[in-house]
C-alpha positions in Angstrom: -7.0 31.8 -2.2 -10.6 31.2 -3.3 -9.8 27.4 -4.6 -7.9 24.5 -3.3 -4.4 23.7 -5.1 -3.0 20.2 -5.1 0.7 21.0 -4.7 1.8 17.3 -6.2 -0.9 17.4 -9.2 0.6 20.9 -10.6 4.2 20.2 -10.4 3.3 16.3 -11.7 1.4 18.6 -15.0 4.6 20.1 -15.7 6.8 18.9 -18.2 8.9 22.0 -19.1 12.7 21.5 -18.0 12.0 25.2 -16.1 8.9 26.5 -14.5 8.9 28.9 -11.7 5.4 30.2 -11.5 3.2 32.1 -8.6 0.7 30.5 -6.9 -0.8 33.4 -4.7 -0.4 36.3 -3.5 -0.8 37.5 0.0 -0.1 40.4 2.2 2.5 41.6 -0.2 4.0 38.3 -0.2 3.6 35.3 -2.8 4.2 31.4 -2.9 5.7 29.8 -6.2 6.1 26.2 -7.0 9.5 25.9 -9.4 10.1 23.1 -11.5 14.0 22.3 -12.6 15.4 19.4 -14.0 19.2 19.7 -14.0 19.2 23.4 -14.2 21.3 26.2 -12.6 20.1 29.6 -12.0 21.9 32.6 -12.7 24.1 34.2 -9.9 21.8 36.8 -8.5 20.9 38.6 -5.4 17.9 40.0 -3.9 18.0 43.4 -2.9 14.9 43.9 -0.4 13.9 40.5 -0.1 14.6 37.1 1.6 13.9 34.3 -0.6 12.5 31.3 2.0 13.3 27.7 0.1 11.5 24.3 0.9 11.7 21.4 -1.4 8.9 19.1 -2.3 11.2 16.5 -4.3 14.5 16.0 -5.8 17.5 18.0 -4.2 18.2 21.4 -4.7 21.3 23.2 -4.5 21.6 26.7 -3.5 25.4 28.1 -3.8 27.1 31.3 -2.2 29.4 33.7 -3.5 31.2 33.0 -0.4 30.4 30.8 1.6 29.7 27.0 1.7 26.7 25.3 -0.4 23.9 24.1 1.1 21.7 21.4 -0.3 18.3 20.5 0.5 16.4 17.2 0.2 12.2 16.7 0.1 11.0 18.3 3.3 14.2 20.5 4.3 13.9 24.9 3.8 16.7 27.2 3.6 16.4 31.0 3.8 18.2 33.2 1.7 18.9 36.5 3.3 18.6 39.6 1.1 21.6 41.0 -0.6 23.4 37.9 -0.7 24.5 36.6 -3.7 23.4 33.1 -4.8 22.4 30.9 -7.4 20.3 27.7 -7.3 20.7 24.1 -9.2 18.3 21.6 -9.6 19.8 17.8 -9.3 17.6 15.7 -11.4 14.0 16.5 -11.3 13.6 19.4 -8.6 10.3 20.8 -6.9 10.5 23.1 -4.6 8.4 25.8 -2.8 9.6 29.7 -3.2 8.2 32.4 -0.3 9.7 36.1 -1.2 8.1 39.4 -1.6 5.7 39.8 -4.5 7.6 42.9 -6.2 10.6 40.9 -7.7 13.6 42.9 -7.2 16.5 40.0 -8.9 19.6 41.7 -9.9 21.8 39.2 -12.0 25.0 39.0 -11.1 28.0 38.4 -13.6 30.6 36.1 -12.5 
């Protein structure tokens, strides 16, 4: 990372109701900030990756195909271990920090 990133002043710039974007890359890993307001992700799965949650603002909801929810308020992570199905709601306004592999390997899952 050659410049310094304000995490609060790029999620306060976005204004779309979904934004998951990278922020860097490093040792074959990356950081993304994701934006949500009221949205659910997709029921998905990660096949070769664990997917390391920790939320900035707002409360985010991550769900299991079997197993209980667990949802997260400002300062609180959760790690997703790979191959297990999940999906993800924002409640209200979410931001939340994303650690995972860089080579995305999301297989969508129909219910």
């Amino acid at each position: 990372m050659n410049k310094k990133i304000n995490l609060k002043e790029l999620a306060n710039s976005i204004v779309e109701q979904y934004l998951n974007t990278k922020i860097e890359s490093i040792n074959n890993h990356c950081l993304r900030l994701a934006v949500n307001t009221d949205k659910t992700y997709p029921w998905h799965r990660h096949n070769k990756t664990d997917e390391l949650f920790i939320v900035l603002e707002g409360k985010l909801r991550i769900e299991f195909e079997k197993e209980h929810p667990v949802e997260l308020l400002p300062n609180e992570a959760f790690c997703v271990t790979s191959g297990t199905i999940h999906r993800t709601t924002a409640i209200g306004r979410t931001v939340n920090l994303c650690f995972e592999t860089d080579h995305e390997d999301t297989e969508f899952i129909e219910p």
